[in-house]
N, C-alpha and C positions, 0 to 999 in steps of 0.2 A: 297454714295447714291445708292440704287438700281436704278434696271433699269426699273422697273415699275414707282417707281415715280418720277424718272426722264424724262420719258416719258410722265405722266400728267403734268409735270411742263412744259414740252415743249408743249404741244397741249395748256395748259391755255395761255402761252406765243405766238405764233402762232395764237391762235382765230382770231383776230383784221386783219390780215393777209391772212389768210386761202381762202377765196373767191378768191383769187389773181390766187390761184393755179389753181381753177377749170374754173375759166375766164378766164385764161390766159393772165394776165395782166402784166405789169411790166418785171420780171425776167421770168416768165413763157409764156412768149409772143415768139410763138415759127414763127411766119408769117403767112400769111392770108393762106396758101393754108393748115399747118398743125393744123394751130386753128381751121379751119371749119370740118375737118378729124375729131379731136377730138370731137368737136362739134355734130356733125353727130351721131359717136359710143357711144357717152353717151345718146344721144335722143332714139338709140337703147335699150338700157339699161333701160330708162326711160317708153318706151311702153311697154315694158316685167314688169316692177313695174304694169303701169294702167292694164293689162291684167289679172290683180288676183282681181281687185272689182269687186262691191262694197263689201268690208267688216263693218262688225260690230264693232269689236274692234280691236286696232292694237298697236303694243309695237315697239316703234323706240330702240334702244340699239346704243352708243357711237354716238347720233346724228349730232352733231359739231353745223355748223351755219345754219342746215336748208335747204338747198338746197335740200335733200330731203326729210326732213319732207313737206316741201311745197308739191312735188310729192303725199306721203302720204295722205293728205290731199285733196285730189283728189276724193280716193278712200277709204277713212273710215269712218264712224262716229264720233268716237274717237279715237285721240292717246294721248298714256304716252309715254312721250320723256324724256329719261333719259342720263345726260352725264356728267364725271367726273371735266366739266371744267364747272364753273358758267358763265365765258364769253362768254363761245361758247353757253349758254343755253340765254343769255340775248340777244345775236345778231339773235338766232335763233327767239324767242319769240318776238323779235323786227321785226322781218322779216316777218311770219307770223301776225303778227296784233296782238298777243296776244288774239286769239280765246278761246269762251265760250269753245270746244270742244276738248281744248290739254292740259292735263296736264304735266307738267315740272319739274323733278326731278334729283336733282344732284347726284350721284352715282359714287361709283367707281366700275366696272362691276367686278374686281376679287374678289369682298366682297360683292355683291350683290348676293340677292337669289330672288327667286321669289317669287313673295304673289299670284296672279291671272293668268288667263290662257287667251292667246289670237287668235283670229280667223287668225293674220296674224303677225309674228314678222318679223320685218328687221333690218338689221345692213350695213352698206356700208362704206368701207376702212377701215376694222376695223379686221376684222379676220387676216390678215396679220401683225399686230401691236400683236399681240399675242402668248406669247413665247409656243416653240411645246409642253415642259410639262401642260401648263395653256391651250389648245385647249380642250381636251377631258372633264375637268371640265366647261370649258364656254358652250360647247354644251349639255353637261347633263343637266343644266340649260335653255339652248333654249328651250331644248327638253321639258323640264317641265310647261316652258310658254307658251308652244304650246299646243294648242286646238285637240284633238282629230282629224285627219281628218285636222286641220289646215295647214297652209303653214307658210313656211321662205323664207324670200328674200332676199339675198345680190349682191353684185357687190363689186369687187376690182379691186385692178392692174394688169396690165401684164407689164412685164419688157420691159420696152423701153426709150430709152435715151433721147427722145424727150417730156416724160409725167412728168419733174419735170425743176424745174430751171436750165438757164442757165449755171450757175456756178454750180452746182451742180451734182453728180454721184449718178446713181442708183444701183451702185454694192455695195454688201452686204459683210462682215467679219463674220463669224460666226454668221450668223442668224441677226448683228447688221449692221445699216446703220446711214450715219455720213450726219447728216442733219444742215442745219441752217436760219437766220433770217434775214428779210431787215437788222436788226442793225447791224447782225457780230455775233450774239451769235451762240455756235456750240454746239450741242445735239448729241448725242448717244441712236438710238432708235431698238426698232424691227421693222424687215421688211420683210418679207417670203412672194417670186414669186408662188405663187402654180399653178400647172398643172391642169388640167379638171380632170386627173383619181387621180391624191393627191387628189383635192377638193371633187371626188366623194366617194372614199376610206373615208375618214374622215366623213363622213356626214354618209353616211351609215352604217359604225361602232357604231355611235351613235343613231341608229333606224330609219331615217329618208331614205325615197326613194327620189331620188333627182337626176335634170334633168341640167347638169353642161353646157354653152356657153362661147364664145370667140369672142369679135371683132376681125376687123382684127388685130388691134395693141394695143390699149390701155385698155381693159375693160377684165375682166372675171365673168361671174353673174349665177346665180346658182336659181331655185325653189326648197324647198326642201319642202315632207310631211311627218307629223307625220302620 
């Protein structure tokens, strides 16, 4: 099986899960003083999202279960939330209320193109799930759903031992990291730490001016403009 879709099969496997991570619940339950740190640096992250409405239209890319389309939702009129995993799209839509104002589309983003242009795309923990050759095609593509003057917004990881399960290691083999499930199942995914001047290097290759950030341990988030 390749490694892309073996990768959806692991995020659709994962959906039902996934919140765990971001809560820090269970296995990612790291103690009260490093849950609130994390806590903290994502709310950061979260105020630099609200800091670009209100917009008009907005394009989620690899949404999951919503946590931040909610954010989104804040600050758009409408979004098209699109994500290769039907379950991550049903918790998410569940999550939300199933609003007149989001529409919901499953996709697989390496065979995805764009039809319409939007005043605000975002993607979050998703650029690093993206092998190096498949980066400069997926941004050709941002680029293209992006609005003139439009903006990008993401957030990802920063390598730290403390931002995944207990049981679990953040270090990487050749670009691949060896992930796994409450039940025992073990996945083989991509995982790329990018640095502020890699994130800004790559955005900027692809025409985009872009303003790269770092918590202090767990987050790296980025505005970018067309």
């Amino acid at each position: 099986m390749d490694t892309l879709r073996y990768q959806i099969e692991y995020y659709r496997a994962r959906a039902v899960e996934y919140d765990e991570w971001f809560y820090r619940i269970g296995r990612y339950d790291q103690g009260q003083a490093l849950n609130q740190q994390w806590f903290d640096e994502a709310a950061i992250c979260m105020e630099n999202l609200h800091s670009l409405g209100p917009v008009n239209t907005a394009l989620e890319l690899a949404a999951g279960t919503g946590i931040w389309t909610r954010e989104l939702h804040k600050i758009a009129d409408h979004i098209t939330v699109l994500d290769s995993s039907p379950e991550s799209l049903d918790i998410n839509r569940e999550k939300l209320g199933n609003p007149d104002n989001v529409t919901f589309q499953e996709a697989d983003l390496f065979n995805w193109e764009p039809d319409s242009q939007y005043d605000l795309v975002s993607f979050t923990f998703w650029l690093s799930h993206v092998p190096p050759d498949e980066v400069d095609p997926f941004l050709a593509k941002v680029y293209r759903a992006t609005k003139p003057g439009g903006k990008v917004w993401m957030v990802d990881s920063r390598k730290a031992s403390t931002s995944t399960a207990s049981n679990q290691s953040v270090e990487t083999r050749d670009v691949l990291q060896t992930r796994s499930l409450n039940d025992g199942r073990v996945f083989e995914i991509v995982k790329i730490y990018y640095q502020p001047d890699e994130l800004r290097e790559i955005f900027e290759r692809n025409g985009f001016s872009v303003e790269v950030h770092t918590t202090n341990t767990y987050f790296i988030y980025a505005i970018a403009t067309r």
